[in-house]
Steps between C-alpha positions, in 0.01 A plus 500: 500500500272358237196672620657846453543373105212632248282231343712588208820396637364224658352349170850566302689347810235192494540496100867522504506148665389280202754740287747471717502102518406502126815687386730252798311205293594692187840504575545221627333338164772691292774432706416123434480605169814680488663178651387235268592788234820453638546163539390446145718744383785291704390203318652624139868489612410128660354349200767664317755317737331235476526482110890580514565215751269232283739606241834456662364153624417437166853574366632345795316182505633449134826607667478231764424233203783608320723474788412134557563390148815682514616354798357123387673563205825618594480816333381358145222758528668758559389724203108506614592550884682813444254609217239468767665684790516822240112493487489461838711728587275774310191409693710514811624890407179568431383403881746641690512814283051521610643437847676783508203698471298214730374692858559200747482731793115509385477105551459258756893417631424164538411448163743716341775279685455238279492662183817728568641175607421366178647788329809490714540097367420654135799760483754222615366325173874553301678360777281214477487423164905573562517182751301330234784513225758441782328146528252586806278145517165469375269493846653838615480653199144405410438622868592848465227581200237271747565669814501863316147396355380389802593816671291716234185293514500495836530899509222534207271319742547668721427813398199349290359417903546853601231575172087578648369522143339138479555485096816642518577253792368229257746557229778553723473176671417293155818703339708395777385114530541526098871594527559273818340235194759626235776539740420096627545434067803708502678246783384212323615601161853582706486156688405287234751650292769366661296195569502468146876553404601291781176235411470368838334670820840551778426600851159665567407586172240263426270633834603824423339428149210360623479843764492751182229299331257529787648828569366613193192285481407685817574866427332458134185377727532801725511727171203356351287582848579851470429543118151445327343258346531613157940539525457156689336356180785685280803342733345163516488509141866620453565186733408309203754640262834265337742709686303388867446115301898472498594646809239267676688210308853602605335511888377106441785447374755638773210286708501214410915474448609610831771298545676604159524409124265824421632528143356834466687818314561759789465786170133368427410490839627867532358620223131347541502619855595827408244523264197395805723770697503730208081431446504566921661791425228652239239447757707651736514782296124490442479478910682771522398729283111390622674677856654792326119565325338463848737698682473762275087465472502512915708788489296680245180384683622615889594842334119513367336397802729725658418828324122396477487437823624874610297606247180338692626603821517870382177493324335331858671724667372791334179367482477423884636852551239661334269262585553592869495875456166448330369294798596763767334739298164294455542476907643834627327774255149342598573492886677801482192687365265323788741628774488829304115484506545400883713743587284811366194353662643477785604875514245648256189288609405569155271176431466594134846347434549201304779260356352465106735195493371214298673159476396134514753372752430546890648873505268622253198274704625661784495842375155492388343388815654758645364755268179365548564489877564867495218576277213278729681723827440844250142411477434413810711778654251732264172354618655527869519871415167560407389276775656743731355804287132364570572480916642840463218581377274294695608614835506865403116460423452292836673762654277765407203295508595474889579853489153598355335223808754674742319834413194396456474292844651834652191714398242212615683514839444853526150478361399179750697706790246781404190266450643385943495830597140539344393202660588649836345784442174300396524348796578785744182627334292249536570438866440855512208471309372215791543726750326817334210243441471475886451861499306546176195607629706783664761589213313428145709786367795279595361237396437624135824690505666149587294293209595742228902493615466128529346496106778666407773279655333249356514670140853532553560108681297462135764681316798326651394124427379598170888624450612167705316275283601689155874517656476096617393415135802719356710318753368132350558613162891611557526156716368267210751707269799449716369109555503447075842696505690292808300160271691606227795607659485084669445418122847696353667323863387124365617576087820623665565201708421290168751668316770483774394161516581451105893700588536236768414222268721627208765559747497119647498354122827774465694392754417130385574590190846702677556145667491256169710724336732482835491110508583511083795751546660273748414163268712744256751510735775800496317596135177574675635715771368839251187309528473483865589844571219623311218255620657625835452871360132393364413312874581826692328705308149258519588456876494925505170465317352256793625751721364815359119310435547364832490865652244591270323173600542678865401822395150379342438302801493784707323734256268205493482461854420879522235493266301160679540701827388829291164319320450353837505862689310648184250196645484644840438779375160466225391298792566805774329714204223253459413530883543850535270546207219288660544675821460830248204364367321380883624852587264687178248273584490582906573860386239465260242380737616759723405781291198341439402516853612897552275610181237314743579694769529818348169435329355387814650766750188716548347124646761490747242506776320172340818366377786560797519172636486387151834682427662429790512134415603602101807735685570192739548291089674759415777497747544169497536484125748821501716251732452260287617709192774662719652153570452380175675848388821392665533126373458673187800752611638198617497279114595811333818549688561131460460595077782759575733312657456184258554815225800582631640163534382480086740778450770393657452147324462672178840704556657150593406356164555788342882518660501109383393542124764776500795250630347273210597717288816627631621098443344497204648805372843328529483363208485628165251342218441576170237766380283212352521326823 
């Protein structure tokens, strides 16, 4: 199915790709985004939870301390307990009233468990404090305020473990070991109150005393890993401060009297500890309002990152769009103007065609070899053309030159067949002539009637190998002109063969260049598949070129062929010629002598009586040299046929090439060039 898609398609399809898993990326990037966006966003209405529960353990923890003294003291303190429990009891409205508005649905059920229970505990905080004035003892009554604080420190960490933000994470955890720290104070002020009023350690107390201390000692240490350096500094130095001093002394105290006979005023000890729980509380505060700030800053900063991240995801994707339209364009417009160019060629066989695309990539290389390609094949298409002109020409002039040695060869036939016919009659004559001699002394009227007829045949023998000879040296003359013309016509044969030669070789380095650009297209892969149809496109057409010279290659070996066998004939013939003309010239000279020997007898006929056996001897020479001619006569008849028939065969060789230089063109004519070309 994909190779009935245009390149077009196919680039946008191969494009769409890197879009495609560039906008999943993308959206999978803002969805992230979008989460921790919402995650900080669900970290306000923690922090804020957070800060209301630190505040009802604050209240409550003074609460709890309250509630020991009162109990210790058998209600002499009654005043400050129930003053307490009214600021309490505000911080406590103001929780549940936030947890109204509180999604817990949205949180981890686990975690939420303990903090609802811890609320439950809280609103059954009247019915405590109830039981309290009813006389409710001291351990169950302290252990309602630990147990609810335990509850809500145990839910705030564990919602501060469901955090990912590492910073946030930080605070979270050194808030929570800070209040674990403050809430560990909060027992001991409660214990120690009672400790105090009672000034002896009963039961478990003193272990349980002993417990807080490292309690706190450990959570402090816990807070201190999570903060820096700089609010370690600041805490160590609050460490140092009168309010820590005294507290630390009422500890070595409670130490080192175990076993009773503290003598220590349960009021101071409340009131210093509250003040280290009060100073606990300020950097609680501080704490918290550090997580409030960074809450708020993460929320702030995820919304940022949020809409600048869109934003860069548009902006990329808008660039890669474009970016990829302009890419198939660089790729399709080029190759779709070289199939274009490919396509007319290979209808119009108009050669004169051309790309005019210019680019530094490998299109644009590609493109101009081929224009270069196709102007080498114009040029050489055009000096094919003219090539073919000159045999047109060529064998139209070796045809007539045969035509002209045809004719010519036909009147020296009829002039040697009359020259044989003479030379019988010379020697009919003669032998006549022997026998009248036997009876000259009888017949001298004969005799001189016979001498005069005989000069006269041998006038006219005269005549005809004058005409012979003039005739033989015409005949040389048109053989040496249809030699040069079948030499040149060899000559055109060879230049042709070069320049096929030179289409062959530019062919070869074509369909090597057709291959490279084959082997890079597939390197390329399924963007170089435009590539590879038109090196496929460019190898046809050179392997039609080897094809077409390859017939031509054919054709000029023949018309070559012809021509050898032609220039060999035209050979024969001068040589024929050459003989005949030499037998012309023994034939002048025997005629010659012959005439010279009738004037003798016609000057010497009145001495026939002195003279007769004289003259029969010259009429015995005389036959035998009118055989002589007469046989000589017919080899000459003989050659001068031979001239005619190699003549012919000249003519019919000349049509050949002359039926060949017109096939030239026809192949030639094919294509269409340019005028310059």
């Amino acid at each position: 199915m994909i190779q009935k898609l245009s390149v077009r398609k196919k680039l946008y399809l191969l494009l769409m790709v890197p879009v495609l898993a560039l906008l999943f990326f993308s959206i999978l990037g803002i969805r992230q985004r979008y989460a921790v966006l919402r995650e900080t966003e669900a970290l306000e209405p923690i922090v804020t939870l957070a800060v209301h529960v630190s505040n009802v353990i604050h209240e409550t923890q003074k609460e709890r301390g309250r509630t020991a003294v009162y109990i210790s003291s058998s209600g002499d303190d009654g005043g400050a307990f129930h003053a307490q429990q009214v600021v309490a009891d505000q911080k406590i409205d103001t929780l549940l009233s936030f947890l109204e508005g509180f999604d817990t649905s949205a949180r981890d059920p686990r975690v939420m468990e303990s903090i609802l229970e811890a609320v439950a505990v809280l609103k059954n905080i009247k019915a405590h404090r109830r039981a309290i004035d009813g006389g409710m003892p001291l351990s169950p009554a302290v252990s309602y305020y630990t147990h609810m604080h335990t509850l809500f420190l145990n839910g705030l960490a564990g919602l501060s473990d469901q955090l990912s933000h590492s910073t946030l994470l930080k605070q979270t955890a050194s808030y929570v070991s800070f209040m674990k720290a403050k809430e560990c104070a909060g027992q001991e002020r409660a214990l120690l109150s009672s400790v105090f009023v009672a000034d002896q350690f009963v039961s478990d107390q003193y272990a349980r005393f002993i417990e807080l201390v490292t309690g706190e000692e450990k959570y402090l240490e816990q807070f201190l890993t999570f903060v820096g350096q700089d609010y370690q500094r600041e805490f160590a130095a609050s460490q140092d401060s009168p309010v820590f001093q005294k507290v630390a002394s009422y500890r070595q105290r409670a130490r080192a009297h175990a076993e009773g006979g503290l003598g220590i005023d349960a009021s101071a000890w409340f009131s210093v500890s509250t003040k280290k729980i009060d100073l606990y509380h300020e950097n609680e505060m501080v704490l918290a309002e550090n997580l409030e700030t960074t809450a708020k800053n993460l929320s702030q900063s995820a919304s940022r990152n949020l809409w600048l991240f869109s934003s860069m995801v548009l902006g990329v994707l808008i660039f890669s769009g474009l970016l990829c339209v302009a890419v198939a364009r660089s790729i399709v417009k080029p190759l779709s103007l070289m199939s274009k160019t490919m396509a007319r060629l290979s209808d119009e066989k108009d050669l004169s065609l051309r790309n005019h695309y210019q680019a530094e990539d490998e299109i644009g290389l590609l493109a101009t070899k081929m224009d270069e390609f196709l102007q080498t094949i114009e040029n050489m298409v055009g000096q094919i053309n003219e090539a073919g002109c000159m045999v047109n020409q060529a064998s139209g002039d070796l045809a007539l030159n045969a035509t002209h040695l045809f004719s010519h060869s036909k009147k020296l036939t009829e002039q040697t067949q009359a020259v044989v016919i003479a030379g019988e009659e010379l020697s009919v004559n003669m032998n006549a002539i022997s026998v009248s001699m036997n009876q000259a002394g009888q017949n001298l009227s004969m005799v001189s009637a016979g001498a005069e007829e005989m000069s006269i045949t041998i006038n006219e023998i005269s005549q005809g190998t004058n005409r012979a000879k003039q005739n033989s040296l015409s005949a040389t003359n048109e053989i040496q002109v249809a030699h040069r013309n079948v030499t040149n016509l060899n000559q055109a044969s060879n230049e042709i063969k070069g320049i096929i030669d030179t289409i062959n070789a530019i062919a070869e380095q074509t369909k090597l260049l057709a291959l490279n650009a084959t082997i890079e297209a597939s390197r390329a892969g399924d963007m170089g598949r435009g590539f590879s149809v038109v090196a496929g496109e460019v190898k046809a057409l050179a392997r039609q070129v080897v094809e077409a010279a390859e017939d031509i290659r054919q054709k000029i070996d023949t018309m070559s062929h012809v021509s050898k066998v032609a220039a060999e004939q035209i050979g024969t013939v001068r040589q024929i010629v050459g003989e005949v003309d030499e037998v012309i010239t023994v034939i002048a000279a025997s005629i010659e002598e012959q005439s010279i020997t009738t004037r003798s007898m016609a000057e010497n006929i009145l001495q026939v009586d002195c003279g007769v056996k004289e003259a029969g001897e010259n009429m015995a020479a005389i036959a035998d040299v009118s055989t002589r001619i007469a046989s000589d006569l017919m080899i000459v008849n003989q050659k001068v046929e031979e001239v005619r028939g190699n003549a012919d065969e000249v003519h019919v060789y000349s049509q050949d090439l002359k039926q060949t230089g017109c096939t030239l063109a026809d192949l030639v004519g094919t294509f269409k060039v340019s005028k310059s070309a």
